[in-house]
N, C-alpha and C positions, 0 to 999 in steps of 0.2 A: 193354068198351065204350070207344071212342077219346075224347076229352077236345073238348068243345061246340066250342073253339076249331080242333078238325083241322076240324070240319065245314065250317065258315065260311070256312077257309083256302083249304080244295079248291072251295069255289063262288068265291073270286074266281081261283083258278087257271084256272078254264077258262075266262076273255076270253083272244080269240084273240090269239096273241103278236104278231103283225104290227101288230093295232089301238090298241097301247095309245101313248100319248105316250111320247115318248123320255123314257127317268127320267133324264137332267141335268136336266131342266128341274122338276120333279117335287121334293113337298114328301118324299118318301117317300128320292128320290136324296140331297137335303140331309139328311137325320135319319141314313142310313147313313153318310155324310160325317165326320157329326156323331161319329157311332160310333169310327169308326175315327181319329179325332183326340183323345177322349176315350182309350179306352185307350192312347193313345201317351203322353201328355201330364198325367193327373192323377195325385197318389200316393193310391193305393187297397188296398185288400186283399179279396179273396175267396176264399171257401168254396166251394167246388163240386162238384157229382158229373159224372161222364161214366157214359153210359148208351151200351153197344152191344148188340150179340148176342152179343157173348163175356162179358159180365157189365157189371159196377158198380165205377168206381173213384170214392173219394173223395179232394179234395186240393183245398191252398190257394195263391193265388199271390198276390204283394206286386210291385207296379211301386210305382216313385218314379223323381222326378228331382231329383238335388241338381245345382242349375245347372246343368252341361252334363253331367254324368255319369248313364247314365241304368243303375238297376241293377233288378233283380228277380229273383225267387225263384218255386219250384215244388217244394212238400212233397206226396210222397204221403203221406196219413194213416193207413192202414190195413196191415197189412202189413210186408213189411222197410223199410226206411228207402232211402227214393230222393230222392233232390234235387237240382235244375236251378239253376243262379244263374248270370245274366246281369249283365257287366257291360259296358257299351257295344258294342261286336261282338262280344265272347267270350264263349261260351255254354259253360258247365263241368258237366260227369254225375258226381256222386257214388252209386253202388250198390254195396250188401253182393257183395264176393266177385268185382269188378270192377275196374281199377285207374284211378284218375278219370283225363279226361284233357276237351279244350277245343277245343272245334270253333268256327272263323268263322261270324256270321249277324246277322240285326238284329232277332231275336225270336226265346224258345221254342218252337220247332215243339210241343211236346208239352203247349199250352197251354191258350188259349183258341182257340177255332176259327180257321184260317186267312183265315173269309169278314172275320171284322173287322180285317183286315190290308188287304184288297184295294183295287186304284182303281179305284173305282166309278164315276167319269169316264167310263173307257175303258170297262168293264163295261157302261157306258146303252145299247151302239150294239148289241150282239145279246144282253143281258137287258133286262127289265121285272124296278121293283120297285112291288111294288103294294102300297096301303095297306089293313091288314084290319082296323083300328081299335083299341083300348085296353081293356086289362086288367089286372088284377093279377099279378106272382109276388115272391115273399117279401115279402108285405106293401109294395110298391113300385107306383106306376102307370104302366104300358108303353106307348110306342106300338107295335103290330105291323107288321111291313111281310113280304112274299113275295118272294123274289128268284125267279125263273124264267126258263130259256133260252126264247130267240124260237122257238128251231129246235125245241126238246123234244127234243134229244139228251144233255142235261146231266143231271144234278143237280140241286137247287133248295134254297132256303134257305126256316124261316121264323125271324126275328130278332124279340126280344120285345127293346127298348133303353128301360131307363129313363130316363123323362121330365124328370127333373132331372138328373141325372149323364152322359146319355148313355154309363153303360156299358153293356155285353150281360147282359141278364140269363138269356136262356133262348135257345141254339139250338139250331133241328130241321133236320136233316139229311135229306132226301126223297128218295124216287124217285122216278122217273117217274110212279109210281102212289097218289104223297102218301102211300106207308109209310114210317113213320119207319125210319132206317139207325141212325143216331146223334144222342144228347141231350146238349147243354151245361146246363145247369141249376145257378143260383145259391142257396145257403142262406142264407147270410146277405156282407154287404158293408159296408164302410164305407171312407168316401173323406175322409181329416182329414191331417193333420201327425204325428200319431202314430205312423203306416205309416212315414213320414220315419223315426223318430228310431228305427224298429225296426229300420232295412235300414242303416244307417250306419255299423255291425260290418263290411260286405261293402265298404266304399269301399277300403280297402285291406289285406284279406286275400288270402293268395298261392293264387293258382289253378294246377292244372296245364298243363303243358306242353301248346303247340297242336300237336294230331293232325295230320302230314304226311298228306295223301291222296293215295294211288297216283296218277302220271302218267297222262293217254291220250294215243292219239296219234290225232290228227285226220287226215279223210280224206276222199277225196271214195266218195262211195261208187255202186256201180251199179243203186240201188234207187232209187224215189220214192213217194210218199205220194199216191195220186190224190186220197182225199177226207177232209177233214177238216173239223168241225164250225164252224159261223162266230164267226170273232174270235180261231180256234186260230194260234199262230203258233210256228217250231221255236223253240227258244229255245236248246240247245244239241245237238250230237254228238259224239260218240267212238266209238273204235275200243279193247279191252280185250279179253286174254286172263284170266278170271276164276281165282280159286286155286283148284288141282285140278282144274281143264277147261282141256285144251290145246288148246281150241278157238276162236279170237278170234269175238267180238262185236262187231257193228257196231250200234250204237244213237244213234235221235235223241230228243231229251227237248221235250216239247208241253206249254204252256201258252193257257190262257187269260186267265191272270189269276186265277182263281178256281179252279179244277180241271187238274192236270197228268198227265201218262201219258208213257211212254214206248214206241220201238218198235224192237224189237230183233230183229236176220236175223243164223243161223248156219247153216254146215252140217249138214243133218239126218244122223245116225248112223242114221237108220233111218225107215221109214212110219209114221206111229201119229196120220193122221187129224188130225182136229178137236177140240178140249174145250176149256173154262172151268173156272174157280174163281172162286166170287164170296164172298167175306168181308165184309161192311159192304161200302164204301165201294169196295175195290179188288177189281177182276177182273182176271183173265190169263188170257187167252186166246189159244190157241196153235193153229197149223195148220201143214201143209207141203205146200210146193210147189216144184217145181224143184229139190228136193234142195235145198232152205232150208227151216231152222224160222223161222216168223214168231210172234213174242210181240208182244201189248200187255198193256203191264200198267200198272195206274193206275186213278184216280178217274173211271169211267165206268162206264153202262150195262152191262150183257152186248152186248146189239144193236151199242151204237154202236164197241165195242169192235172186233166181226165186220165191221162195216161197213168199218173203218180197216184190216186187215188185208187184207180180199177187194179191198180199192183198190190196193194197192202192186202196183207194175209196173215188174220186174226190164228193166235196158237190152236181156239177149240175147232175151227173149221179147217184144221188142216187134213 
């Protein structure tokens, strides 16, 4: 039986997305505001579990900032020993039987959800967040709030942000049909100076060598994207011959701000129709035409996926 609080969710889900007030204005837009300046900014530490379809991972993460250095940590708990330390843009991978190495960014993707990263500004003009009122988790009192697309071709959030700390205590990751994909969920937290004096070791311990990323070579290409979801904007393209496929890829990368995909045309080797894979979050969905394979692959529906793909209109077939 699904938890009193899905129920409640999915009844304020269905005000029509057109009707609702723009959430900048909205006490609901300030509390996610709130959110995501809270975990930028306090020294804290959490316990967490991530819940998907593929299982249950357990693991802790430590942000601080000592004056302008801002560092944190991601232990998985259970398992071989995996660990993520961030120190201001250098984000460092230590795993058993791997050889560590240090990628550019300004947070662990492998974290806390990316929705508490987002700018929720931009986010107001083609989402609604809507308030579904207060509860508890880990013995904390939450406000709830719903993020959901205007369009209903997205994804949708629901955000449980404790009431004192503004951190994230519990996200649900939705479909289209308010089934849960993925659960962020906190066990226990605490936000003190202590967290400080535990991460202070990492101010200057030597991290590995930053990862070169293969060059692309930019292009203009002779494909376009007829439709795409509103507030979608391309954010980058390239052109890459992948390892062991001597076949180049022309792909552009779509964001919203909150959900990204990308979509990529090569020469089809052969017919082979229409199909999806849908794992949690991300589908690829593949077709061909014109002697082009068309992939999207990303954080989207199956539908909206097919949609983005059935729209692209090659220059010679116009």
């Amino acid at each position: 039986m699904k938890p009193n609080w899905y129920a409640v969710c999915l009844m304020a889900g269905s005000l029509l997305y057109s009707a609702a007030v723009p959430a900048k204005t909205t006490a609901s837009g300030v509390l996610l505001q709130q959110m995501g300046h809270a975990t930028q900014t306090l020294n804290y530490e959490l316990s967490f579990i991530s819940l998907t379809r593929q299982g249950v991972d357990s693991l802790r993460y430590r942000h601080v900032m000592l004056d302008k250095l801002k560092l944190a940590q991601l232990l998985q708990m259970d398992g071989p020993r995996r660990e993520i330390v961030q120190r201001n843009n250098e984000i460092s991978y230590f795993e058993a039987g791997i050889e560590p190495f240090t990628l550019s960014g300004d947070h662990i993707v492998d974290s806390l959800p990316s929705v508490v990263y987002a700018d929720f500004e931009r986010l107001a003009d083609y989402y609604d967040f809507i308030p579904v009122g207060r509860t508890r988790i880990s013995d904390r009192l939450c406000d709830v709030v719903r993020i959901v697309s205007r369009d209903g071709t997205r994804y949708g959030y629901i955000v449980w942000i404790d009431a004192a700390s503004r951190l994230p205590l519990r996200v649900d990751l939705l479909d289209r049909d308010g089934e849960s994909l993925e659960q962020f969920r906190v066990i226990s937290f605490s936000v003190d100076n202590q967290v400080q004096a535990q991460m202070q070791g990492l101010e200057n311990v030597g991290l590995p060598p930053l990862l070169s990323v293969p060059t692309s070579t930019v292009a203009n290409f002779d494909w376009t994207v007829g439709w795409l979801p509103a507030g979608v904007t391309e954010a980058s393209r390239s052109q890459r011959t992948l390892p062991g496929i001597n076949v180049p890829i022309e792909a552009r990368l779509y964001t919203d701000g909150l959900f990204s995909f990308s979509v990529n045309i090569s020469q089809s080797g052969s017919s082979v129709g229409e199909r999806f894979i849908r794992t949690g979050r991300r589908t690829i969905h593949t077709e061909t035409r014109n002697d082009k394979e068309i992939t999207v692959v990303g954080e989207l529906p199956p539908a909206t996926a097919k949609r983005i793909a059935d729209s692209i209109v090659f220059k010679a077939s116009r």
